[in-house]
C-alpha positions in Angstrom: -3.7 -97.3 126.2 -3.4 -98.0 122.8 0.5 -99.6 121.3 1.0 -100.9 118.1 4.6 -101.9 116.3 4.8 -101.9 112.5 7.6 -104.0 111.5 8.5 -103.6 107.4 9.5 -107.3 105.9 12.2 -105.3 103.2 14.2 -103.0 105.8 13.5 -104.9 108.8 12.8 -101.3 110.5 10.2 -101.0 113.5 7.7 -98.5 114.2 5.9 -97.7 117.1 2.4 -96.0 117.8 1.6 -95.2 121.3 -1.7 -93.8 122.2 -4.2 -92.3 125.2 -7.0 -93.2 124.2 -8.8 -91.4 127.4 -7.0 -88.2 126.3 -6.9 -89.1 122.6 -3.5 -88.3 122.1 -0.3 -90.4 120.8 3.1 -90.4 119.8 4.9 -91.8 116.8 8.2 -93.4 117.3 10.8 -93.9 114.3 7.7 -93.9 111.7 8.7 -94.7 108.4 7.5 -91.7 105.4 6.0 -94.8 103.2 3.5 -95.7 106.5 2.2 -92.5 106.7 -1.1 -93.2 104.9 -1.5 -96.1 107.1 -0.7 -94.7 110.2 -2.9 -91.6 109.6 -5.8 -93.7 109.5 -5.0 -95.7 112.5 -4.5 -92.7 114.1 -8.0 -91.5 112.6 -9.8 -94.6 113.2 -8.7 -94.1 117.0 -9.4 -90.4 116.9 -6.1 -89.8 118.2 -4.4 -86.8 117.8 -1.0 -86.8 117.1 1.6 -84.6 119.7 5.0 -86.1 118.7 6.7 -88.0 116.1 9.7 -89.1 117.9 12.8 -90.6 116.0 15.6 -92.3 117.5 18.0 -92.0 114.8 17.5 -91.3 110.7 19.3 -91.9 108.0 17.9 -89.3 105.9 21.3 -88.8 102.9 19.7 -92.0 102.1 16.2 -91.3 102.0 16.1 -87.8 101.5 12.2 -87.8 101.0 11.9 -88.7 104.8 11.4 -85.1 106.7 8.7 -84.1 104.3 6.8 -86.8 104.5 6.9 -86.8 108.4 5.8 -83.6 108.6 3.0 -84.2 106.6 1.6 -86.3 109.7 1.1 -82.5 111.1 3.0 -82.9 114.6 6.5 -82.0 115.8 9.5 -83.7 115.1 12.2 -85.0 117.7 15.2 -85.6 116.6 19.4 -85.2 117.2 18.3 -83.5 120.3 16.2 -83.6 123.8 13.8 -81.1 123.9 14.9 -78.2 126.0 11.9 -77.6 127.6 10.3 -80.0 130.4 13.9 -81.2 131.4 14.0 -84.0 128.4 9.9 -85.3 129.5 7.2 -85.5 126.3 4.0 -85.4 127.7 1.1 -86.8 125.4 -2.4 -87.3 127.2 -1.8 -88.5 130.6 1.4 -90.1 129.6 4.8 -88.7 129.5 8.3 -89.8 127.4 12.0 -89.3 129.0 14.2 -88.3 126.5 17.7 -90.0 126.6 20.9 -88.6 124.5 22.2 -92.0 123.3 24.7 -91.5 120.6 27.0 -93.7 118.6 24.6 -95.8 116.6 24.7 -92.3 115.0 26.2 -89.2 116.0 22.5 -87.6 117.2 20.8 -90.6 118.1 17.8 -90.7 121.3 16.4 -93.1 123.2 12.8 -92.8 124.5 11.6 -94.5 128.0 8.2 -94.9 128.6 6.6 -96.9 131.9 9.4 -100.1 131.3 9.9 -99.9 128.1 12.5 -98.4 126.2 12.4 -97.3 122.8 16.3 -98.1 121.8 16.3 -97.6 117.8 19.7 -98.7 116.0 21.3 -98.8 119.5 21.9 -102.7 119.9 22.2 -103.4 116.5 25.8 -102.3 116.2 26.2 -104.3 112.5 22.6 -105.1 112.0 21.5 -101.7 110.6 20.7 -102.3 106.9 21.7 -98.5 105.9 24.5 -97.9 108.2 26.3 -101.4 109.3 28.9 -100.2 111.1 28.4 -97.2 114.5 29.4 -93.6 113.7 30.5 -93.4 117.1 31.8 -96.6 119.2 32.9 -95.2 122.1 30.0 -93.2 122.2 28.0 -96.1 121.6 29.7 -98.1 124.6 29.0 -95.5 127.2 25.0 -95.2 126.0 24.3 -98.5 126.0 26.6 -98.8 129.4 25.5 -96.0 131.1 21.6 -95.0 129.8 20.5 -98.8 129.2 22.3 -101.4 131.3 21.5 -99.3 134.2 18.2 -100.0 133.9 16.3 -102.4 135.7 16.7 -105.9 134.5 12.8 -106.0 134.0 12.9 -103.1 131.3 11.6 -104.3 127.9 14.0 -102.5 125.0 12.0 -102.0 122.0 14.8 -102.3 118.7 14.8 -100.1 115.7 16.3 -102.5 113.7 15.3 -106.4 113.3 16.3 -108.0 110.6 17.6 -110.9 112.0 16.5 -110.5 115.8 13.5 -110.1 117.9 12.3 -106.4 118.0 11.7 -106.8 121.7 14.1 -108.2 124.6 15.2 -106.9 128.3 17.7 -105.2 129.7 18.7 -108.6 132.1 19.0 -110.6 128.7 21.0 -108.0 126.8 23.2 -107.5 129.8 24.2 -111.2 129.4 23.6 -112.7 126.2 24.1 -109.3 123.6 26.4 -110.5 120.9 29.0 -107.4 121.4 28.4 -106.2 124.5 27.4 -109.0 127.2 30.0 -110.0 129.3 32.3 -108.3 127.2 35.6 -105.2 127.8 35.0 -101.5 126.2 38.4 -102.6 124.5 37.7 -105.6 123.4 34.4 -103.9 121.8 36.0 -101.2 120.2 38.6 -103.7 118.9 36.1 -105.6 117.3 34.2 -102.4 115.6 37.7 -101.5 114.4 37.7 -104.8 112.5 34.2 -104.4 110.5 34.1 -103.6 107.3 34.6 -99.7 105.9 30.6 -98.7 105.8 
């Protein structure tokens, strides 16, 4: 297996490239338009051939130039909604994707597990997301990160779209106990404390 994370310094947004290099295929996950030169030619000095780019979440009223230059990469694009076919499983190589429905981060967002590691995007970040500080969707955000990532074995390594002032990479066990709005704390007192950000 091939895996790679680009983390950009400005945004503080993570990318992820996961490849078979047996079967010479990868996936893309939350790839940013102003890598694509870059990535093409890691995914050309690999001789990979791209399946999926997969996106957690976008913010794409702010960076309206993203879709484009996404599809330039040549491969499908994942987003707002599990793919209908294959009961929510991306298969590239000899590797395969679950597709989770997470929203609240954003109204569409998706989570991506792969072996014990799942890809998370804005999920965690809750005010840490420099383009959208604040979750579309709280409630919704509570029961995602309650129901599709505590429940998942302590062990699992969560993979962050968003480090600008965390690690990109930290477990289930730890986020159960230590996260800064959801360890040890009530859905009410949560959503009271969302109520009291800042208008976005």
């Amino acid at each position: 297996m091939y895996f790679r994370l680009l983390h950009d310094e400005s945004s503080g947004c993570v990318s992820y490239l996961l490849g078979d290099l047996e079967a010479a295929e990868a996936v893309l996950i939350d790839p940013r338009g102003a890598d694509v030169p870059v990535l093409a030619a890691m995914l050309d000095e690999h001789r990979l051939r791209l399946r999926w780019v997969l996106r957690t979440h976008e913010h794409d009223d702010m960076a309206p130039e993203e879709p484009a230059a996404l599809d330039a990469l040549g491969a499908p694009r994942i987003q707002h909604h599990p793919p209908e076919a294959g009961q929510g499983v991306l298969v590239f190589g000899n590797e395969h994707l679950r597709v989770l429905a997470t929203p609240g981060h954003t109204a569409g967002c998706l989570s991506y597990l792969w072996r014990d590691r799942l890809f998370c995007g804005g999920l965690l970040a809750v005010d840490a997301c420099t383009y959208q500080p604040r979750p579309a969707l709280p409630e919704a955000l509570w029961d995602s990160v309650m129901r599709e990532v505590f429940t998942l074995p302590s062990e699992t390594l969560l993979f962050n779209g968003h480090a600008p002032r965390a690690r990109a990479v930290t477990t289930v066990l730890e986020q159960r106990r230590w996260h800064p709005w959801f360890g040890n704390a009530s859905r009410d007192e949560f959503l009271a404390r969302v109520r009291a950000l800042p208008p976005a």
